[in-house]
Each structure stands twice: as C-alpha cells, then as structure tokens.
C-alpha angles and dihedrals in degrees: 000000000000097000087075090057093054097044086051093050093043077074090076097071090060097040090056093049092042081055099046085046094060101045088064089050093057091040089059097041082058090058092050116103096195116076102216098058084041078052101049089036084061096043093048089047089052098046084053094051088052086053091048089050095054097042094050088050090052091052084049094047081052107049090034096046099055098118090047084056091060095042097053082044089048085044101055090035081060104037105040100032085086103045100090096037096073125067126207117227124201133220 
C-alpha cells in the first residue's frame, strides 16, 4: 500500500525538471528580437506547463486514491472469482 504513495510522489522530480525547462525557455524568448520565435517559445513553455499539470495531478490521483485502489481490486477478487467455476448447461 506504500508503495502508491511513492510512486505518486516520485512525479515531483519530472515536474521540476519540466518547470526549470521551461523557465529557460522563457528566459531565452525574452532575449529574441523576432515575434514570432518569442511567440512559439511561449506556446512551447505553456504546452509544457500543461504537461507538468497533468502529470502532478496524476502523482496526486495516485498517492490520494490509495483506498479506492483496494476496493476496485476487493470488487473484481469477489465478482469474477466465480465466473469459470459454473457451467452452463443447455437444454
């Protein structure tokens, strides 16, 4: 069961590099002269930060939704243990 939590938290290290990525990026849109490399320098760091949102709400869906995680897994043990064990028989 700890093992969730650690795989949620082990988001953190590329979302920090996907951040620090993209603040180069910006520092270096601010030094172009031409708008339309400062534009798709702003474009590509946003689409990173959406990346980095996603990815950090994934790491947070995965350390908050441990108990979930053991009842699906209850559900399907219970549910599908029985299935093979009946034959049909027809008439």
């Amino acid at each position: 069961m700890a093992s969730y939590g650690y795989m949620g938290m082990s988001v953190m290290v590329p979302a920090l590099l996907l951040l620090t990525v993209s603040f180069f990026i910006l520092a270096a849109g601010r030094k172009m002269e031409k708008g339309a490399l400062k534009s798709f320098g702003n474009i590509i760091a946003m689409l990173i930060w959406a990346v980095t949102a996603v990815l950090l709400a994934s790491g947070i869906y995965a350390v908050s939704d441990q108990d979930g995680r053991m009842k699906r897994k209850r559900w399907k043990k219970h549910h599908f243990s029985n299935m093979g064990s009946k034959r049909m028989i027809k008439k």
